[in-house]
N, C-alpha and C positions, 0 to 999 in steps of 0.2 A: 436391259434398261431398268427392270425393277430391282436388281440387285444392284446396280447403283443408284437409284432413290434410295434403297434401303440405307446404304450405308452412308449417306449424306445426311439423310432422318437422326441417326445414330451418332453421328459425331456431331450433327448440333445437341440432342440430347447430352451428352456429355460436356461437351463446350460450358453448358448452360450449368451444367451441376458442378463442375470446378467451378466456375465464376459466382456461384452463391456460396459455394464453402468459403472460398476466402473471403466474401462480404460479410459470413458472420463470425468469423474470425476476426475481423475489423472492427467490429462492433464491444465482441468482449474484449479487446486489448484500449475501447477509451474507458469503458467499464473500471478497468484495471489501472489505468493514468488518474481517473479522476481519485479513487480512495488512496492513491502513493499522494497527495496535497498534503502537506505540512500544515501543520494546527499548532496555535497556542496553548500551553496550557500550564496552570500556575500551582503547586502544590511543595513539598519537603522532597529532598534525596535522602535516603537511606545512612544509618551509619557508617555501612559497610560499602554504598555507592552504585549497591544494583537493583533498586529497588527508587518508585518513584509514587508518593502518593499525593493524590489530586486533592488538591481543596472540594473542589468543587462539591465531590460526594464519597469523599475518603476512600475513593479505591486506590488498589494498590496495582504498581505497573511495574516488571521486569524491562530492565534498561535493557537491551540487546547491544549495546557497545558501553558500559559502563568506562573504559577510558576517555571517554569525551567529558565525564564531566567529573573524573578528578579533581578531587581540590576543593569539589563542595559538597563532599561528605558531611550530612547533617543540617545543611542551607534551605534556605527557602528560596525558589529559581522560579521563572519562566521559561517553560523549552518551548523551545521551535522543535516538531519534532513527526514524526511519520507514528501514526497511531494504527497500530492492528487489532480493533478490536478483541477478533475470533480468538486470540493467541493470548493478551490481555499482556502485550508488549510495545512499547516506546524505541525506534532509533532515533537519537537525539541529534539533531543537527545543529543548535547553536542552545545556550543558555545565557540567561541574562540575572543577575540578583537582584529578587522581589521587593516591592516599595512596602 
């Protein structure tokens, strides 16, 4: 009888620690949706088209899909665009030419 308490004891213990691993596993993946949100931001593309600098405080940004915004080599834009800090990189998802 106590080796089966024992082992009852034991599988809720574990029960309980899966069930919190994937709880905070749930936790960093909204973590992870909220900074993929698309941001505005208004500055020049590059000569060369891989290369994206912000009005705002003249940093300069690496396009990660620089075929997206072909064609406006040297333009002043606003992109809709996923910003990655840490990397100091832009995927641009839509551009519009600045007013």
């Amino acid at each position: 009888m106590k080796k089966l308490m024992t082992i009852c004891f034991a599988v809720a213990l574990l029960t309980f620690g899966v069930a919190s691993a994937q709880d905070s596993m749930q936790n960093d993946n909204m973590k992870a949706d909220a900074s993929k949100k698309a941001i505005q931001v208004t500055g020049k593309i590059s000569d060369d088209g891989k290369m994206f600098v912000n009005d705002k405080d003249n940093k300069s940004w690496t396009i990660t899909n620089p075929d997206t915004v072909k064609g406006h080599e040297g333009h002043h834009v606003t992109l809709t665009a996923h910003v990655y800090a840490d990397k100091n990189q832009v995927h641009v998802m839509s551009l519009t030419m600045a007013k």
